[in-house]
C-alpha positions as CSV (number, residue, x, y, z in Angstrom):
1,X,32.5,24.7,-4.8
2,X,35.9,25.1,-6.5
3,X,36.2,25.8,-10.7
4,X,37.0,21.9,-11.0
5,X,34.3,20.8,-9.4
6,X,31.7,23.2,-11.4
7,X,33.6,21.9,-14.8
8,X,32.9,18.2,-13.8
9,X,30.4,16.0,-15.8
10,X,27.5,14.7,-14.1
11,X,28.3,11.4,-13.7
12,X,26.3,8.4,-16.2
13,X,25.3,6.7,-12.9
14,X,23.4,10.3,-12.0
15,X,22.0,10.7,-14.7
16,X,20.7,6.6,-15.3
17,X,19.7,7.2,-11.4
18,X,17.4,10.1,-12.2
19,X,16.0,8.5,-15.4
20,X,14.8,5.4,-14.0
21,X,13.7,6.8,-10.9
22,X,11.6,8.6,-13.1
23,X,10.2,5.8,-15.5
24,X,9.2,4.0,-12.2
25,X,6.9,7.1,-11.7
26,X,8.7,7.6,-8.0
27,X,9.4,10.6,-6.0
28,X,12.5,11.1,-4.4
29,X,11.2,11.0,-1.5
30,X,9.6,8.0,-1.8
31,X,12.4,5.9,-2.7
32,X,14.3,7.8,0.5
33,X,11.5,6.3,2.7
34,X,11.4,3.0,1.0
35,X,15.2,2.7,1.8
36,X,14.7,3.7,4.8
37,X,15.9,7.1,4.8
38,X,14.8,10.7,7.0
39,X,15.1,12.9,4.0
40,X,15.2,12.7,-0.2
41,X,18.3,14.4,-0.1
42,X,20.2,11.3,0.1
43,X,18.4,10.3,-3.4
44,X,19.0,14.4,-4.6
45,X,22.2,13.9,-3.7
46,X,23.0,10.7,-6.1
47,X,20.7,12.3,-8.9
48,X,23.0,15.8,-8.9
49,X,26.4,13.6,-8.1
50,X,27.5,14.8,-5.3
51,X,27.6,11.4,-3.3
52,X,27.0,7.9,-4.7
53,X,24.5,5.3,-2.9
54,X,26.5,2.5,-1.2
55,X,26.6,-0.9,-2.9
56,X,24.2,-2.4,-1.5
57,X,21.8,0.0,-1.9
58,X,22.2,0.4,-5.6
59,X,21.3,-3.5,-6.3
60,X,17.7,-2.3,-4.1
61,X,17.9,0.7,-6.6
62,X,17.7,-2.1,-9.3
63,X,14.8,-4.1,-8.4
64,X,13.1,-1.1,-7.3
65,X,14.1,0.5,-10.8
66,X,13.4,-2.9,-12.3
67,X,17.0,-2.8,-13.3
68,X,18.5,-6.3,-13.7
69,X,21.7,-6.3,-11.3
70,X,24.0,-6.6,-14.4
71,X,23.0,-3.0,-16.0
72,X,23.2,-1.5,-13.1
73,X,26.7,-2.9,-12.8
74,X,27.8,-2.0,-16.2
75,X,26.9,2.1,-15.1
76,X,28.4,1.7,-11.5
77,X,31.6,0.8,-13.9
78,X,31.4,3.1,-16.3
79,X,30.8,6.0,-14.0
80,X,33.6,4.8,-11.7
81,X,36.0,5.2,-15.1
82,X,34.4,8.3,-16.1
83,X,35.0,10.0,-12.5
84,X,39.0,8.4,-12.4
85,X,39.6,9.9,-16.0
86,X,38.1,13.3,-15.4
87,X,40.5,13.3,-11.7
88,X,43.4,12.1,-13.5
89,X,43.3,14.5,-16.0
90,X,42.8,17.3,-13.3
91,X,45.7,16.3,-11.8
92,X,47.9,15.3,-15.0
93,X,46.9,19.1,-16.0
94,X,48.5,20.7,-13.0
95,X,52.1,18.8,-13.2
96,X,54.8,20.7,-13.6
């Protein structure tokens, strides 16, 4: 893991992941099998942000969460801008 990627935030959609995972009183690996997945380290994975569930699978994340579609949305989006600002800035830093 490089210094950049140790320095990085953990993204609001993590974070909003792990919290209402949580208030639904599920394990990780019991939304892994209820998506339909071998392992929780898919759902580890999303919680720690180092990969992102696909699209799709976040509006299942919302009903499972009871999250309406709409929140969920609004943290896929704010997480997307958090992620582009922190790389920009990574990069904007290292210009001569």
């Amino acid at each position: 893991m490089s210094k950049a990627d140790e320095n990085k935030t953990v993204s609001k959609l993590s974070v909003f992941l792990r919290e209402k995972r949580m208030r639904a009183d599920l394990s990780q690996a019991k939304v892994a099998r209820i998506l339909g997945y071998s392992t929780a380290q898919f759902v580890s994975n999303w919680e720690r942000g180092i990969s992102e569930p696909p699209l799709e699978t976040l509006k299942v994340l919302a009903k499972l969460y009871s999250v309406s579609v709409d929140e969920m949305f609004e943290v896929v989006l704010k997480s997307t801008i958090q992620k582009v600002t922190e790389d920009l800035k990574e990069k904007f830093k290292h210009t001569k």
